[in-house]
C-alpha positions as CSV (number, residue, x, y, z in Angstrom):
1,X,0.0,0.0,0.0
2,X,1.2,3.6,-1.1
3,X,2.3,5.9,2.3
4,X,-0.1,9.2,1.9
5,X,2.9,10.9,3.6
6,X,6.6,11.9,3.2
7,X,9.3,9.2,4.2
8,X,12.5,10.8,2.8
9,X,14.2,11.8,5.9
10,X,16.5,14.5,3.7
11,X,13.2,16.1,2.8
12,X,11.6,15.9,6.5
13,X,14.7,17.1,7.8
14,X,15.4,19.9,5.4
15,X,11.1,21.2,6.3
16,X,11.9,20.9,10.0
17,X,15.2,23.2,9.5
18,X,13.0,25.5,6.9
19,X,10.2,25.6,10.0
20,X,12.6,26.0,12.6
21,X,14.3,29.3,10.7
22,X,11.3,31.0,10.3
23,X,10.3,31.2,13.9
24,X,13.7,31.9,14.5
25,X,14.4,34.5,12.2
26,X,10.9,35.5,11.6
27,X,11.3,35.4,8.4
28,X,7.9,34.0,6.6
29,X,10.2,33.2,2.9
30,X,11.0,29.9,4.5
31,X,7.5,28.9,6.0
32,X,6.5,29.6,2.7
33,X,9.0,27.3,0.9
34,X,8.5,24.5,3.7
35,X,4.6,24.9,2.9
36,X,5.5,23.9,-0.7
37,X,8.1,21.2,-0.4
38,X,5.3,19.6,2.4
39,X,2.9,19.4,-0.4
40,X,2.3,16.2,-3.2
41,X,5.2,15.7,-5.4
42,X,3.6,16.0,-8.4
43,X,3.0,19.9,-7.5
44,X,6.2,20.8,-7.3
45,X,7.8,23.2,-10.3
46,X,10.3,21.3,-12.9
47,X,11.4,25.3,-14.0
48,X,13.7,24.9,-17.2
49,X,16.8,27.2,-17.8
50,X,15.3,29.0,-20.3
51,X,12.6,30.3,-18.0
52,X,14.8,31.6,-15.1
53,X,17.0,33.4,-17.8
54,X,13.6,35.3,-19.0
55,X,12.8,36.6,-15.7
56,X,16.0,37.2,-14.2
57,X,19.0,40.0,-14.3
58,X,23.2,39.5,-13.5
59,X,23.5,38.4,-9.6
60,X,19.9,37.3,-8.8
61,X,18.9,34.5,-6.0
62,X,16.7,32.4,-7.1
63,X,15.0,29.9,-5.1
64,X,13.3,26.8,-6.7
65,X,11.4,24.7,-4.3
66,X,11.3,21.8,-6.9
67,X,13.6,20.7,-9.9
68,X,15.4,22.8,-12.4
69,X,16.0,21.3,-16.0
70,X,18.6,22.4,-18.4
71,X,16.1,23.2,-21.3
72,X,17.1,26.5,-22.5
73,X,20.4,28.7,-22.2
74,X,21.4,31.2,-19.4
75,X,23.0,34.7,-20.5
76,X,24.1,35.7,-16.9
77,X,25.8,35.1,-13.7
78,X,23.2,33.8,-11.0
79,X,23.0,31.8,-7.8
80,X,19.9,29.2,-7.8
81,X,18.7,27.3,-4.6
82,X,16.6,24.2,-5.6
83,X,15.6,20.6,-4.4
84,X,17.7,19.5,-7.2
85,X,19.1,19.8,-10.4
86,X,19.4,17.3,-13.3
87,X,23.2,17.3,-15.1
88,X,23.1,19.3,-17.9
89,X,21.0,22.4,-15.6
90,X,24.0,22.3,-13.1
91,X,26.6,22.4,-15.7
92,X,24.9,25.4,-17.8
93,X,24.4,27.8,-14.1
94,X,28.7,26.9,-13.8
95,X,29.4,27.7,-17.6
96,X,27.6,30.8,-17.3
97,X,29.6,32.0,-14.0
98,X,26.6,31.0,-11.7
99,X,26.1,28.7,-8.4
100,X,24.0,25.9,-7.5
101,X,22.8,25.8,-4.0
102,X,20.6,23.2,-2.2
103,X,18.0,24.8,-0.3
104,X,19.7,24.6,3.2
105,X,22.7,26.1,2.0
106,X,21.1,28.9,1.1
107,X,19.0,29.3,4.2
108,X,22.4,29.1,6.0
109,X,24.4,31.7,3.5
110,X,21.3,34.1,3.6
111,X,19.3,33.5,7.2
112,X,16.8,36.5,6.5
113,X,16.0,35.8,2.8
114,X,16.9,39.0,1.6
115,X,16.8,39.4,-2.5
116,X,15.3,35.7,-2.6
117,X,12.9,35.5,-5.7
118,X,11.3,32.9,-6.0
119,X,10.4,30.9,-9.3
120,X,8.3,27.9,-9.9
């Protein structure tokens, strides 16, 4: 029988820590991401290079709370934060002078959430 809940301890840890930061820090970006990630897999954003390079400019943060797939190209230097990244995504952020963050890194690099934008 199929579990109607989360059992990756990665992900149960990584909503705790997202839950814990926010009443911390007061900072609601992270209750808002933990909401998300606490939510059905199959509603959480697959966002494709091609669309963070439309709505983004040099030196953004972006935050993915779901996947990020290499469909596209990226024209500037940027740091994205996401649940993961398939190969070829990860290698076109590096080749255009970006970062790739997991989630928790970037709560721990940026603990308020300041200039976080958010996309998917």
């Amino acid at each position: 029988m199929k579990h109607s809940y989360k059992t990756n301890p990665q992900l149960l840890n990584l909503i705790s820590g997202l839950k814990e930061q926010s009443r911390e820090k007061e900072v609601p970006l992270w209750r808002d991401i933990a909401f998300r990630l606490e939510g059905p897999s199959r509603n959480s954003p697959e966002v494709n290079i091609s669309r963070i390079n439309r709505y983004t400019k040099e030196k953004d943060m972006i935050l993915v709370p779901g996947k990020v797939l290499g469909a596209g190209e990226l024209n500037h230097p940027l740091t994205v934060a996401a649940l993961s990244f398939s190969g070829s995504a990860r290698n076109k952020i590096t080749t255009a002078g970006g970062s790739c963050l997991s989630i928790e890194e970037l709560m721990n690099k940026n603990p308020e959430g300041s200039r976080v934008r958010i996309i998917g």
